[in-house]
C-alpha positions, 0 to 999 in steps of 0.5 A: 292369506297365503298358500303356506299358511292355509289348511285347505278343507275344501277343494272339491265342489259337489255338482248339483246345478245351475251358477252364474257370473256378475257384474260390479262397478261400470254400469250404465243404467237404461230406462226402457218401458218393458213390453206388457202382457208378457211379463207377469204380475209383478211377483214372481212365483217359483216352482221347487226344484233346482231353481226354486227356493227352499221353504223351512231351513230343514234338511240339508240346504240346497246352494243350487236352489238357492242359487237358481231361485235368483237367476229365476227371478231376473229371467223373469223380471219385470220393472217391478222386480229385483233383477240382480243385486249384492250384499245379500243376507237373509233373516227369517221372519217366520217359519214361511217367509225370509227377508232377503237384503240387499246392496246395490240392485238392479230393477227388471226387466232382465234376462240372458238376451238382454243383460241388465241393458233394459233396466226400469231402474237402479238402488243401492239398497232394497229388499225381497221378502220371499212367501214359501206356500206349499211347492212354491214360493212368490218373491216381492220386490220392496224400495224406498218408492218411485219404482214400478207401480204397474204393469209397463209403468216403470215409475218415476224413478225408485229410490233406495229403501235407507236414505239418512236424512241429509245424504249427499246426492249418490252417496251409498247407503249398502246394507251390513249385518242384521238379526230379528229382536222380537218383532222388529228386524234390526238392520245395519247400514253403512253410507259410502262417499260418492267416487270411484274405488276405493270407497270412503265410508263415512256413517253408520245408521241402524234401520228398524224394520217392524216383522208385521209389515214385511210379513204383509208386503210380502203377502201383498201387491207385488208393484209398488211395495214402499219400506220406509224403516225407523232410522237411527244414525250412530254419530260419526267418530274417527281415531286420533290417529286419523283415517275414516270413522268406525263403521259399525255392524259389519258383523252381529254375533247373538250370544248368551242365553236366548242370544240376549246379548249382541256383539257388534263389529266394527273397522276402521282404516287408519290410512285412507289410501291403502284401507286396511281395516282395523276390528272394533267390537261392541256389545248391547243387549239385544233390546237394545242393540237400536240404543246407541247410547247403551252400548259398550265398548270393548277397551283391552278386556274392559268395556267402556261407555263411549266409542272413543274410549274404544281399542281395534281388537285387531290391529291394522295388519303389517305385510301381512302378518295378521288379520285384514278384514274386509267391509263384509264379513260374519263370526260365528259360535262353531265347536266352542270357538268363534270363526271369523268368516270372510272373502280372501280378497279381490280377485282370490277364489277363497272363502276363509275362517279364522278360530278365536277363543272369544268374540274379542279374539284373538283371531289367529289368523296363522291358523285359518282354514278354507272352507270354501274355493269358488271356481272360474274367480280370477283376474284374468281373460279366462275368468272373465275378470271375475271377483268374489266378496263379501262371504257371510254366514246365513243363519236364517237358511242354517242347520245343526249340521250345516253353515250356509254361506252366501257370498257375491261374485262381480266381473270387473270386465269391460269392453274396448267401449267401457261397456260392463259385461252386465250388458251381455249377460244378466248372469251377474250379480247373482248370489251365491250360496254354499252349504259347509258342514259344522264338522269342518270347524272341529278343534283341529279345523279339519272336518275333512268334509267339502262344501256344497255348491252349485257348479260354476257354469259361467257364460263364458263371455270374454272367450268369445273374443278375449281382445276385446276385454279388459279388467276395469281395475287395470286402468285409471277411472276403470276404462281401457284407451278409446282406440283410433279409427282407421281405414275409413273409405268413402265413396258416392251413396245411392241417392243425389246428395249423399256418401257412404263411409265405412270401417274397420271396426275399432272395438265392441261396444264401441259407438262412433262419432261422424263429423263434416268439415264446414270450414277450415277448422269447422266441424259440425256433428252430423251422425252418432252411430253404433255400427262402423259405417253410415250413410250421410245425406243433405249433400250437395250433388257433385261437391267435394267434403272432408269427414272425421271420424271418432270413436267413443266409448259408454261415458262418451271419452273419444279416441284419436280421429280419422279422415276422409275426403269424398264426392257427393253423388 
């Protein structure tokens, strides 16, 4: 959404604490056994203040808070652990405990020192259930098993909490929307084709959570906590047209009475190639929102017993005339109107809203309005590379007063050995929490009124030396050119038999390959090291050898050599 047609209602941003940075895409994952006897039980428990977790969503909410309760948890993390994670939404399970979900997650241990190096493992989808005692509150890490189940015992591998029956080896399975219906959470989640950016979704599948359980997990041992959800897949269908399956569930809009009746978004892209999103919408009574077959879909005013009978709600955009709507994103009932909330897109610091006078639309997407822009999101070195996605409402932690929105901010950042900035820093993948005031969505759409927020406060990494950072998406499979080795010298070691070589470093992260001719055109591997220089021993005293050296970044892709002849001492 361009500048020229913005009303911007927020662009100050109260300071009240601590915020981070994160990390999305190009991680390595490291199994390490974490240290024991220093990391805790397992559940984390958190005293109030800035980086504790509010208890009943009452008062004015705390975005630092909220914000420091997660930074809190990954210091502290051990193999049993969230450590960092996206897609985050939370449901309220009852008036001391809130079901926060989740995307791709990290599992512990974690902290400033160590980024996300150490990582005892790694789902794309999981779930904290937070119990909120007096002035504190303990966080219980659940999957779908094979995660830590003691102290230092990081398990055999953890898995995912949803995983349909069938799925492909790495296809993700993310988290979408979800609301509680009685006793049950009913969550959505959408499964991803494996590959690089853009991600081709292919399946929708609704989860069915009993409350009681979650309740009890959270209330139980911290390692080893197993979810295994009642699962319904929604059968896959594409337009005539062509392009992906509509994917549902993005967003769910409670409504009626009681909010007996739940409306259901979906999107669909035409084009695979550009995925831009056209809006499906359905509708199901609350009881039976797990019901595929009962529900109904929205056809030009009418509402039709099929998804093949139903019309995109909103068109795929054209140069950008009109409404593009991204994976995430959340519509909600504000001063008589439905807002469409969502990220503005890759790389722009906005959190928007557009106004409709029906859950249908239209949405008029000339007369939005920011509510919300992040600082420190920008493309480039002074940013870090860092983007904002996936804005939602979070009714669970809303007030009469106060629409809390959480939202996800990654860096796209990557060192000249292709090594994500979550290696430096676990101040990533973080969740982020706003607090904007009801009056902002008035019939003008101009409460006058900022969001609240946490500051910024990014580590600033790439400042450390911004020549050797680089944004992902500027290069093709998201890693810069390995560069040459140079300037190899070499020269007798200390001991009979051997040769030091050393060099220039050819970048950070970068680890180097040492080879020694045998033959003419022979070359055996004799050192991987991740420092530029090395001692070679085994050498016979008094003869001549000839060495090449290679650098390669984190998924082992080399760049140009460089050589070197030397004596052995």
């Amino acid at each position: 959404m361009s500048s020229a047609r913005k009303v911007n209602v927020t662009l100050a941003v109260c300071a009240l604490a601590a915020g981070f940075c994160a990390t999305l895409g190009v991680l390595t994952v490291l199994r390490s056994r974490p240290a024991t006897g220093t990391r805790g039980t397992g559940a984390v428990v958190l005293p109030t203040g800035t980086r504790a977790a509010p208890g009943r969503a009452a008062g004015q909410p705390s975005p630092a808070a909220l914000d420091g309760q997660w930074l809190a948890y990954s210091d502290r993390s051990t193999c049993a652990d969230w450590a960092g994670g996206d897609g985050v939404s939370a449901i309220r399970l009852n008036p001391s405990q809130v079901a926060w979900f989740f995307a791709d997650t990290y599992l512990g241990p974690a902290g400033p020192a160590i980024g996300f190096s150490r990582l005892s493992g790694f789902v794309h989808n999981s779930v904290v259930v937070q119990t909120t005692s007096g002035h504190s509150s303990r966080l219980v890490t659940l999957t779908g098993g094979g995660a830590c189940s003691g102290p230092g015992d990081p398990g055999p591998g953890a898995q995912s909490v949803v995983q349909p029956p069938g799925a492909t080896s790495g296809q993700r399975e993310w988290d979408a929307d979800g609301i509680r219906v009685g006793g049950t959470v009913v969550k959505f989640y959408n499964a991803y084709q494996p590959g690089p950016i853009p991600y081709v979704p292919v399946s929708t599948a609704i989860a069915s959570f009993a409350v009681s359980e979650l309740s009890a997990d959270g209330r139980g041992p911290a390692y080893g906590g197993v979810l295994r959800p009642e699962l319904m897949q929604i059968p896959s269908y594409t337009p005539p047209g062509g392009g992906t399956p509509i994917i549902w569930g993005s967003a769910l809009l409670p409504a009626g009475p009681g909010g007996r009746t739940v409306y259901i978004y979906g999107w669909q892209s035409p084009d695979l190639s550009s995925q831009v999103r056209e809006l499906y919408l359905a509708r199901a009574s609350a009881a039976q929102l797990a019901d595929f077959p009962a529900w109904r879909f929205y056809d030009d005013g009418q509402w039709a017993p099929g998804q093949d009978l139903a019309a995109p709600i909103e068109p795929a955009s054209q140069a950008g005339q009109g409404l593009d709507v991204p994976a995430g994103f959340s519509v909600v009932r504000i001063a008589g109107r439905y807002w469409l909330i969502q990220a503005a897109g890759a790389g722009d610091p906005d959190i928007d809203a557009y106004p409709a006078p029906a859950p249908w639309g239209p949405f008029a997407w000339d007369q939005g309005i920011v509510l919300y822009r992040a600082p420190g999101i920008g493309l480039t070195a002074a940013d870090d590379y860092r983007i904002l996605y996936e804005a939602r409402a979070e009714p669970a932690l809303s007030t009469a007063s106060t629409l809390v929105i959480s939202y996800n901010v990654n860096s796209e950042a990557v060192t000249a050995g292709c090594v994500a900035m979550a290696h430096y820093t676990n101040a990533m993948t973080q969740p982020r929490f706003i607090a904007v005031p009801r009056s902002d969505f008035g019939a003008a759409g101009r409460g006058g009124e900022p969001a609240v927020a946490a500051p910024a406060d990014y580590p600033a990494i790439t400042q450390q030396d911004p020549a050797q950072w680089f944004s992902a998406w500027s290069f093709p499979g998201g890693c810069p050119p390995v560069p040459a080795v140079s300037g190899v010298t070499a020269q007798p070691g200390g001991a009979a038999g051997t040769v030091r070589l050393a060099w220039p470093s050819a970048g950070l992260g970068l680890w180097y390959r040492v080879y020694l001719s045998t033959a003419p055109g022979t070359w055996v591997r004799v050192r991987t090291v991740p420092a530029p220089g090395v001692t070679v021993t085994g050498l016979a005293s008094g003869l001549t050898y000839e060495f090449e050296v290679v650098a390669v970044n984190a998924y082992r892709s080399a760049g140009p050599a460089a050589f070197v002849t030397a004596r052995a001492s």
